[in-house]
N, CA, C and O of each residue as an XYZ file, in Angstrom:
360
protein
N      59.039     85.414    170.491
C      58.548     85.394    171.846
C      57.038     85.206    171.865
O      56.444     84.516    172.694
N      56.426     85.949    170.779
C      54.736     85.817    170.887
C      54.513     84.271    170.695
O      53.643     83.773    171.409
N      55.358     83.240    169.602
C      55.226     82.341    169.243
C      55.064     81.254    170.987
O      54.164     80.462    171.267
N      56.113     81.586    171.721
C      56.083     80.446    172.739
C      54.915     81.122    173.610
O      54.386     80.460    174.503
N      54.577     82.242    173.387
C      53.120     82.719    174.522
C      52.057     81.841    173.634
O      51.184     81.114    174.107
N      52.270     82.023    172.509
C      50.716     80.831    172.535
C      50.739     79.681    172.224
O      49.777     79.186    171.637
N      52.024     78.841    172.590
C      51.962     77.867    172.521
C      51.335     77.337    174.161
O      50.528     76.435    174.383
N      51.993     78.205    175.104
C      52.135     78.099    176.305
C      50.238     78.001    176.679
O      49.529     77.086    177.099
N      49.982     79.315    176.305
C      48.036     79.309    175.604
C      47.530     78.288    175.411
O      46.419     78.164    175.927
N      48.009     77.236    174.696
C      47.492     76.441    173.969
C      47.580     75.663    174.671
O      46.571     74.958    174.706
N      48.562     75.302    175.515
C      48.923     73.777    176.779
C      47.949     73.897    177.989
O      47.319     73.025    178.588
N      48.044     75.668    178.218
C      46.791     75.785    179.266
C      45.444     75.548    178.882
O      44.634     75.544    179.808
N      45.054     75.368    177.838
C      43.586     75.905    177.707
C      43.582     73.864    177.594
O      42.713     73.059    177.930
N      44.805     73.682    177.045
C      44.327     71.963    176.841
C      43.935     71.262    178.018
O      43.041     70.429    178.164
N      44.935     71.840    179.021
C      44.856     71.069    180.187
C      43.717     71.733    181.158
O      43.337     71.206    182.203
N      43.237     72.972    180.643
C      41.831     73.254    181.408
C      40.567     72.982    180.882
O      39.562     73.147    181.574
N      40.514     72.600    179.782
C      39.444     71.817    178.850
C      39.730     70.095    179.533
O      38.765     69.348    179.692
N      40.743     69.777    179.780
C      40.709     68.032    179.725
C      40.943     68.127    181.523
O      41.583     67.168    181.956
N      40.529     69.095    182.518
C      40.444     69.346    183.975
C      38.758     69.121    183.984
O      38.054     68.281    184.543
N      38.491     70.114    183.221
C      36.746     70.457    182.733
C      36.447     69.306    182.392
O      35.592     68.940    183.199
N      36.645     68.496    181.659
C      35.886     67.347    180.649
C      36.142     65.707    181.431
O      35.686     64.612    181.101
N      36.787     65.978    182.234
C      36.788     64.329    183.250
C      38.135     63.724    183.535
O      38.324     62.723    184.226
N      39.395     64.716    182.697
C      41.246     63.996    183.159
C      41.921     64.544    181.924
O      41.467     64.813    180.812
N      43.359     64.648    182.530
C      44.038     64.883    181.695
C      44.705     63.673    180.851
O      45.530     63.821    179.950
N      44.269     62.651    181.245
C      44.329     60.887    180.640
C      43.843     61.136    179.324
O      44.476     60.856    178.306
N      42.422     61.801    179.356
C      41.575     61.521    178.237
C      42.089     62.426    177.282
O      42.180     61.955    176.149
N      42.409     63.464    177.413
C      43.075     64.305    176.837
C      44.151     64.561    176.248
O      44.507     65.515    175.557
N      44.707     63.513    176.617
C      46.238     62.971    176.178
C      46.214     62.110    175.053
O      47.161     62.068    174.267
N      45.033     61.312    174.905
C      44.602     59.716    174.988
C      44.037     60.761    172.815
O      44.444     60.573    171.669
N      42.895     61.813    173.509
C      42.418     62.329    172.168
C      43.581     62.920    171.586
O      43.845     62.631    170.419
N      44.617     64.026    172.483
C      45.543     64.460    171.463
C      46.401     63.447    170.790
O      46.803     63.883    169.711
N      46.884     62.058    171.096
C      47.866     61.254    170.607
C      46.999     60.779    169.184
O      47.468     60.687    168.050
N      45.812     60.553    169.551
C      44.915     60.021    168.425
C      45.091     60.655    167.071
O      45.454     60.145    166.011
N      44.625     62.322    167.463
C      45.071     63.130    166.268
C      46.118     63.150    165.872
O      46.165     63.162    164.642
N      47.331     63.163    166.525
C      48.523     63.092    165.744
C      48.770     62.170    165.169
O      49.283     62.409    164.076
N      48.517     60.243    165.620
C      48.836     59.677    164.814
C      48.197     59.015    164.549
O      48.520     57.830    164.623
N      46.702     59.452    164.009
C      45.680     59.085    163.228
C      46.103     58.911    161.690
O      46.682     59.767    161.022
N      45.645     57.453    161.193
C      46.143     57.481    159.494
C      44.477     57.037    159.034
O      43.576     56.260    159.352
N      44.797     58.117    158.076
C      43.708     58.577    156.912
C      43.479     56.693    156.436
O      44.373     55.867    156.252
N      42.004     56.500    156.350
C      41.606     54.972    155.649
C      41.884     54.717    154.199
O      41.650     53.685    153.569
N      42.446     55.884    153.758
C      42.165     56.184    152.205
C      43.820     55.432    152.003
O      44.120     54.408    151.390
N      44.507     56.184    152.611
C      46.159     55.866    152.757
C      46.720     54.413    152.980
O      47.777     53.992    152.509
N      45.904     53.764    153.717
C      45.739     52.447    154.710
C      45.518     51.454    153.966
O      46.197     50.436    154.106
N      44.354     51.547    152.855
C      43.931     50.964    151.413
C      44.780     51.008    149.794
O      44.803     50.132    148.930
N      45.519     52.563    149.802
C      46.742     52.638    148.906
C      47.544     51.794    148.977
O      47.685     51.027    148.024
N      48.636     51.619    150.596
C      48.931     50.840    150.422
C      49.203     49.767    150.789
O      50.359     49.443    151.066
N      47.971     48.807    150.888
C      47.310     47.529    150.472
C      47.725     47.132    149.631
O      48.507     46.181    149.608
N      47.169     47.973    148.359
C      46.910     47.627    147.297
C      48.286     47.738    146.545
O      48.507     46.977    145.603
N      49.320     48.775    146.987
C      50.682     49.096    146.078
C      51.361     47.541    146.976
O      52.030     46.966    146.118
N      51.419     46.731    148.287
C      51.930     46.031    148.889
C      51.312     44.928    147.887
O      52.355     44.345    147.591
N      50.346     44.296    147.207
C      49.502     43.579    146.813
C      49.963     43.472    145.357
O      50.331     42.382    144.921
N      49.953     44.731    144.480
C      50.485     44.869    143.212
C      52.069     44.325    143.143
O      52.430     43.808    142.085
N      53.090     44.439    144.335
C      54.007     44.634    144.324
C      54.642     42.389    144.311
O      55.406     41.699    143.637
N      53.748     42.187    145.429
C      53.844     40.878    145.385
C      53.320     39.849    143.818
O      53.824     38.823    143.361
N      52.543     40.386    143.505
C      51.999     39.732    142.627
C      53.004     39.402    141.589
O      53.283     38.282    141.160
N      53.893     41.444    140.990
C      54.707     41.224    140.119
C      55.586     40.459    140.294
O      55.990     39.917    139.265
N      56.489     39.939    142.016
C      57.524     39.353    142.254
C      57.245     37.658    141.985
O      58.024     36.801    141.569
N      55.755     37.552    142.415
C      55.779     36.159    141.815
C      55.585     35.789    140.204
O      55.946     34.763    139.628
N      54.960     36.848    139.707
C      55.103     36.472    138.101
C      56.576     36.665    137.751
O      57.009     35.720    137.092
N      57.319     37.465    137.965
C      59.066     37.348    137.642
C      59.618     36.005    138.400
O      60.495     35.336    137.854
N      59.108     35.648    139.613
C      59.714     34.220    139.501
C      59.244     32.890    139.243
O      59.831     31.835    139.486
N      58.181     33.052    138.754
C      57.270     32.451    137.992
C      58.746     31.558    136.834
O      59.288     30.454    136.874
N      58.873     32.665    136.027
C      59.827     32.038    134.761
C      60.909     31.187    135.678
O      61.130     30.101    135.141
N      61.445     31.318    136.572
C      62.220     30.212    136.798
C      62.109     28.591    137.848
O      62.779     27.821    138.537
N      60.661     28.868    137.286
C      59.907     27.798    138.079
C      60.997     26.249    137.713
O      61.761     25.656    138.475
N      60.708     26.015    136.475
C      61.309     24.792    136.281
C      63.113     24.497    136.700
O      63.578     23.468    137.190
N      63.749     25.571    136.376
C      64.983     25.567    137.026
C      64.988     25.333    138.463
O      66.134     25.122    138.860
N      64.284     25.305    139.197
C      64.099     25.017    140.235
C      63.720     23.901    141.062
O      64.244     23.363    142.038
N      62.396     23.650    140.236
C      61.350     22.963    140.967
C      61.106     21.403    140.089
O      60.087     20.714    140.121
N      62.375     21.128    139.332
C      61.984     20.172    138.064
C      63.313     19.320    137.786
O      64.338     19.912    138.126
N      63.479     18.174    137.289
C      64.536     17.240    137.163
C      65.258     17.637    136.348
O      66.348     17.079    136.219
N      64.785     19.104    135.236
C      66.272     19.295    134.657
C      66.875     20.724    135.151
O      67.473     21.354    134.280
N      66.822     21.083    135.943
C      67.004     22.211    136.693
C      68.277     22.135    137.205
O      69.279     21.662    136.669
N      68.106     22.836    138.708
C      69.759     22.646    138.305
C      70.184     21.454    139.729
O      71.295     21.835    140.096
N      69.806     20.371    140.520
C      70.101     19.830    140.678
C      68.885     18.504    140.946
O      68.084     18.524    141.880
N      68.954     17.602    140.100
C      67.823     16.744    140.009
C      67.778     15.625    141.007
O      68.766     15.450    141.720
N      66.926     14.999    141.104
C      66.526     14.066    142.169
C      67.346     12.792    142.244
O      67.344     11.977    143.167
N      68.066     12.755    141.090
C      69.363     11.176    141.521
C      70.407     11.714    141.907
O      71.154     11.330    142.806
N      70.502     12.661    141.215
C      72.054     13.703    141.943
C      72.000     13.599    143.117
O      72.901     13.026    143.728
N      70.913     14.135    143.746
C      70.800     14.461    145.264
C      70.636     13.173    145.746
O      71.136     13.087    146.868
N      70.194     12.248    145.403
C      70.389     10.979    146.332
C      71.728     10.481    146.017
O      72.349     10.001    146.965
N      72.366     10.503    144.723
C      73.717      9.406    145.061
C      74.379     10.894    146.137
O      75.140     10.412    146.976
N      74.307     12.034    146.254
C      75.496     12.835    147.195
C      74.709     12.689    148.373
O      75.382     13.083    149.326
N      73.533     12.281    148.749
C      73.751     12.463    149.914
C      72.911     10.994    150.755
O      72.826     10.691    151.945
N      72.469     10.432    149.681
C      71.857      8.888    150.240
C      70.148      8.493    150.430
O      69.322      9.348    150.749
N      69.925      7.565    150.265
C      68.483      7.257    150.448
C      67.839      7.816    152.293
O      66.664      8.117    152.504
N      68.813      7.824    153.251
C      68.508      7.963    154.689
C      68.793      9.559    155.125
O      69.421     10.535    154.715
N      68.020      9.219    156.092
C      68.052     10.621    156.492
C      69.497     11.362    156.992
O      70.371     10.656    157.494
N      69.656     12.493    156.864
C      70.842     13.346    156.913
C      70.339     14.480    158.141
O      69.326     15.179    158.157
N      71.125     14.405    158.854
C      71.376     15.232    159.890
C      72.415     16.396    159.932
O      72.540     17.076    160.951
């Protein structure tokens, strides 16, 4: 019971501090801030774990560059024209 008396404390004094200080807008506006304020330090972690993470995915597909991207891969450039023709395909 003491617990919801000062919470109740705590809503009044907010809303008579942000009556006092120019709205309860602004006051709303600072409490949302604090709650979902993120630390710059956190913001830069991960950057950098998003950054590390890409890098490794392109060096792992790195190795199958030529299977891919190359005439002996797995389907080469005459293949694909005798199946599907010199003209455009719709």
């Amino acid at each position: 019971m003491s617990c919801s008396r000062v919470g109740v404390g705590r809503m009044v004094r907010l809303y008579a501090s942000a009556v006092s200080c120019g709205g309860v807008k602004r006051a709303w506006r600072d409490r949302l801030g604090q709650v979902f304020a993120a630390d710059l330090r956190s913001l830069a972690l991960l950057r950098v774990a998003l950054g590390l993470i890409v890098i490794c995915d392109v060096a792992l597909r790195a190795r199958d560059l030529s299977a891919f991207y190359s005439d002996s891969g797995v389907l080469s450039r005459a293949a694909y024209l005798q199946r599907v023709g010199e003209g455009w395909s719709w």
